[in-house]
C-alpha positions in Angstrom: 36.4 126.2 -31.9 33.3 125.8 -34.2 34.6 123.0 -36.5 33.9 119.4 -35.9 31.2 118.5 -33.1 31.0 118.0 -29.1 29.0 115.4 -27.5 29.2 113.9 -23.9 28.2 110.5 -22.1 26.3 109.8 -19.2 28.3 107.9 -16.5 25.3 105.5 -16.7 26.2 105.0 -20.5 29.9 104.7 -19.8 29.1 101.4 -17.2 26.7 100.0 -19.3 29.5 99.8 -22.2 31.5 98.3 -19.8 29.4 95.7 -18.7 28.9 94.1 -22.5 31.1 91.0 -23.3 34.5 91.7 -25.6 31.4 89.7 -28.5 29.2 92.5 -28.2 31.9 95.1 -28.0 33.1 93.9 -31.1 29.5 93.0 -32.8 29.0 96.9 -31.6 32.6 98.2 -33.9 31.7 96.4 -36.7 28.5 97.9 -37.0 29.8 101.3 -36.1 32.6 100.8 -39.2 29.7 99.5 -41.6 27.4 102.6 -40.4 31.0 104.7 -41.5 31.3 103.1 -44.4 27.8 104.0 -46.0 27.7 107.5 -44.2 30.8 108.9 -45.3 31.1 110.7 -49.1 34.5 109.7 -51.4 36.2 112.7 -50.0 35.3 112.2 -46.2 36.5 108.5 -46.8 39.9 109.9 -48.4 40.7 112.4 -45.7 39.9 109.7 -42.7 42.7 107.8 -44.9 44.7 110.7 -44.8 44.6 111.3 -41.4 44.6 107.3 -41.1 47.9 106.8 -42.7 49.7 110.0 -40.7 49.9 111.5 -44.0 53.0 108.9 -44.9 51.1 107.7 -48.4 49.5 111.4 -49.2 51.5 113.3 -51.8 51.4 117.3 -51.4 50.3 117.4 -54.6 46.9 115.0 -53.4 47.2 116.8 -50.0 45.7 120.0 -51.5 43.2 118.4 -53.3 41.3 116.8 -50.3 41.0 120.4 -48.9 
């Protein structure tokens, strides 16, 4: 498949994530969703709410619009 992306983490990385307290786990997702918030255009944003939602609030008519 060549859509998407592929990355992998080092067991080392893996430990150290699990040695933060649940603060800093969730200090570390909130940043993540701000960074996701200002990276993503108006049409990534609506087809992560697409997706989000399990197309329950998407229309077809809406549906072909984001692709």
């Amino acid at each position: 498949m060549n859509k998407g992306f592929h990355y992998t983490l080092e067991k080392e990385d893996i430990l150290n994530y699990m040695k933060l307290s649940d603060e800093e786990k969730l200090n570390w997702l909130e940043e993540i969703v701000s960074f996701t918030e200002k990276a993503l255009t108006p049409k990534e944003k609506k087809i992560r709410e697409y997706f989000r939602n399990n197309r329950e609030n998407v229309k077809n008519d809406e549906e072909q619009k984001l692709f």
